[in-house]
N, C-alpha and C positions, 0 to 999 in steps of 0.2 A: 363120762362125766356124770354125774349123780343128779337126779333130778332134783334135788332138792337144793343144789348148790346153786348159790348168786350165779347171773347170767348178763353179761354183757356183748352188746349186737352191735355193730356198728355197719350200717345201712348209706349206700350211699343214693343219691335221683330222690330220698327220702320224700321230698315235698312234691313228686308228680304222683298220678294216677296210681301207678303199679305200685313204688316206692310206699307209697301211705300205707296202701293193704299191708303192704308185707311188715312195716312197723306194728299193727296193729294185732294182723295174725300172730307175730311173735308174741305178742302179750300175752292175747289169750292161749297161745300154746302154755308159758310158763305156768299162766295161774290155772289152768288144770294138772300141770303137775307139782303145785306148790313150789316156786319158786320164785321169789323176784327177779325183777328186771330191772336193766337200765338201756336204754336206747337212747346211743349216740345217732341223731338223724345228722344226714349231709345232706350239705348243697353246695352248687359252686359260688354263691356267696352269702353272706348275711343280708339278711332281710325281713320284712312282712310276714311271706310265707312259711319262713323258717321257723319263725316265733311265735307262729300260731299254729304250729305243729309240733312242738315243744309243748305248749301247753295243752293241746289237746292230748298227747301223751301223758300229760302228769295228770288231768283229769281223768282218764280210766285207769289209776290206781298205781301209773309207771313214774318208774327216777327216768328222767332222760336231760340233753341236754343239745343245742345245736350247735353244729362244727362246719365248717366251711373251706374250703380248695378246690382251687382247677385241677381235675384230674387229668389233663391234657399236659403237668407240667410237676415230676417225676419228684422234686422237691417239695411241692404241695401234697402229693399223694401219700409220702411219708409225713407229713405236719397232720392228715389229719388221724393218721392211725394216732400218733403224739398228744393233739387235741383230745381224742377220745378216751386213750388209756387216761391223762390226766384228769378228768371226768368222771371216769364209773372204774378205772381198774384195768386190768388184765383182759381183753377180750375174748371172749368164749364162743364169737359168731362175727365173721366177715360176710357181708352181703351186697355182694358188688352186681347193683342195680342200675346205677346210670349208664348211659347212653344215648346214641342218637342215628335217627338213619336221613337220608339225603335223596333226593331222584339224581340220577347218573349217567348215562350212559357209558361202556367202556372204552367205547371206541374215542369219546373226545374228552376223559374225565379229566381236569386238572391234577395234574399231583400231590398239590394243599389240598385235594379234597378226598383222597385217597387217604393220605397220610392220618390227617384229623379223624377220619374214619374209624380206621387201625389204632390211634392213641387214644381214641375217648371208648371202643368199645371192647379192644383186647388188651392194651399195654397197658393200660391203667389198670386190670384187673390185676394184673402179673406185678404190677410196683405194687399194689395195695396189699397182695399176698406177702411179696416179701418184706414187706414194712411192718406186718402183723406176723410173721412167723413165730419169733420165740414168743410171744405170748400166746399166741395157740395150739405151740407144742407143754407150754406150761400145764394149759388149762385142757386137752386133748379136746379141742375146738375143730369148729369147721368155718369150711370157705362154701358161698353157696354163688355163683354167679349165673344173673339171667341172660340168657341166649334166644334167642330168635327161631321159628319154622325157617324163614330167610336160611338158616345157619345150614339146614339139615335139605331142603330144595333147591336152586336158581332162583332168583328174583329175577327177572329181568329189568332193565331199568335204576335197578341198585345192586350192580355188583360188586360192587367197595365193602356195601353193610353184608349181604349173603359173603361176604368171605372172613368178614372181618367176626360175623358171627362164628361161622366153620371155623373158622382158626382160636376162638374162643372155648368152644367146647371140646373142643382137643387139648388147648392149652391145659382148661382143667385136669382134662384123663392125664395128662402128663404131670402133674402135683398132685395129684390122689398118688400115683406111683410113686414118686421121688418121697413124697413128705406121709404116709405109710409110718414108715417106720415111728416118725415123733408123737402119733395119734391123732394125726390132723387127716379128716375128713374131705374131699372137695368133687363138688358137684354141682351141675349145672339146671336148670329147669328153662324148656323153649314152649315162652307164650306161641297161641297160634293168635287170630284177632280178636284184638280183646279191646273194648269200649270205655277209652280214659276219658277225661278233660281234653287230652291233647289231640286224640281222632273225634272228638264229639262231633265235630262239622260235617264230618260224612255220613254220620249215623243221623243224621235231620231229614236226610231222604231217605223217604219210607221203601222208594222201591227199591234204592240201592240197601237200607237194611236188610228187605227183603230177599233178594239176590243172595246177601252175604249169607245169610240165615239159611237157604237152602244148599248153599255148597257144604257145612257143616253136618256131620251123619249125627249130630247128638239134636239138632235144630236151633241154636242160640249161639249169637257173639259171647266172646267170654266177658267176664269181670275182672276186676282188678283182685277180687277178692278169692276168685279160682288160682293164681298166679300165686298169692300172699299164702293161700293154706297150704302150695305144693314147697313152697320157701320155708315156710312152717316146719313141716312134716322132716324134711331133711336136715334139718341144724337141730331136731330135737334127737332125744336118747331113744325114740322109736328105730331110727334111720342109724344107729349105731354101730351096722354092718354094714352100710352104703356108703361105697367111694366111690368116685367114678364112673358116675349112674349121670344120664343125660334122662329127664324127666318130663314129658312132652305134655304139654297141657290145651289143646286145639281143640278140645270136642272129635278128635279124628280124621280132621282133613287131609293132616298131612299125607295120613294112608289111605284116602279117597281119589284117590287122582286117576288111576285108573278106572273109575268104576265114573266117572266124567265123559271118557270117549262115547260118539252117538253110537247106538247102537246097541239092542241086548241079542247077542245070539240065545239059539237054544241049547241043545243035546247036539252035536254034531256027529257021526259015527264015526267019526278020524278025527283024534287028538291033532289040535293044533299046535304047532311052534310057534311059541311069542318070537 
């Protein structure tokens, strides 16, 4: 795709924490590369928030426009790719942000809560792709959907969301493969913790900040706005080579886990077996 060519995004979770960033980051991606934008934000319905997110988009410079469906419900998921192209055009960027995660256990988890799990954080991703394909094989667009650390470790406690992410980020690698050939792009980026509106109540206690802070080998919870430039970075003509790419954004903990166990040995003069 040219950089210079109109660019249309359609972002869904739009109006939470991460969502916001990543509307915003898209912006400022285009306009260093000279090009306009239009951002279709979603939510799962009309409202307040919506609308004042629309317009803070049009105030930094963007056409955008607010669109609304339960992504939980396979008819809605195709209305809003519908919504959006009627809006700004041909889409040139899928950005399937929403989601949600749950405490659980597996051993007595409901099956509504399994299921809703799986539809609001994988299936929707997969109707929203295929509701957007021939406009993004048009336009040699991309699909960027955000996945979880959960996806890529055990959560315990939320086995529904750790699988329903794994099965997310796979999903993709399997649409980078199949849709290849059309010049459709798809990739995934896994926040590790990162500090919204919606975890703000935990981040009030300083020692538990604390705590979180030192498990991190970079030293900081993330932002919404670390999350929004790695979303950036992949649906622009920089990432033009990148399909298939799971793009991990944690400050490093994910690969810190072993370096957790108590204990530092030395030199020992007989290699051990892990």
């Amino acid at each position: 795709m040219n950089t210079a060519s109109p660019r249309h995004a359609l972002v869904t979770g739009a109006t939470g924490g991460i969502g916001r960033a990543i509307c915003f980051a898209l912006i400022e991606q285009a306009r260093r590369d000279g090009a306009p934008i239009h951002l279709s934000a979603a939510a799962s319905r009309p409202g307040e928030r919506l609308e004042r997110l629309v317009e803070e988009i049009r105030t930094a410079g963007a056409a955008a426009s607010g669109v609304s469906g339960d992504i939980t419900d396979p008819a809605q998921c195709a209305s809003l790719v519908t919504q959006a192209h009627a809006q700004g055009g041909d889409l040139t960027a899928l950005v399937c942000n929403a989601g949600a995660s749950g405490p659980g256990r597996l051993a007595d988890l409901p099956v509504a809560q399994w299921d809703l799990t799986f539809n609001l954080n994988t299936r929707s991703a997969w109707l929203l792709a295929q509701a957007a394909r021939e406009q993004l094989a048009r336009t040699r667009g991309s699909i960027t959907a955000v996945a979880s650390m959960s996806g890529l470790t055990p959560h315990p406690g939320y086995g529904a969301y750790s699988a329903a992410k794994a099965a997310l980020i796979m999903l993709c690698r399997h649409l980078a493969q199949e849709w290849a050939a059309d010049g459709i792009r798809v990739n995934t980026v896994c926040p590790g913790m990162v500090r919204t509106p919606l975890t703000e109540a935990v981040y009030q206690d300083d020692a538990t900040l604390r705590q979180r802070e030192a498990l991190v080998p970079l030293g900081r919870v993330g932002r919404p706005e670390d999350v929004g430039a790695a979303v950036a970075y992949l649906a622009s003509a920089g990432a033009s080579y990148v399909t298939g790419h799971n793009l991990v954004v944690d400050g490093g903990i994910s690969d810190h886990m072993l370096s957790m166990i108590p204990g530092r040995p030395g030199k020992p003069a007989v290699m051990e077996a892990l």
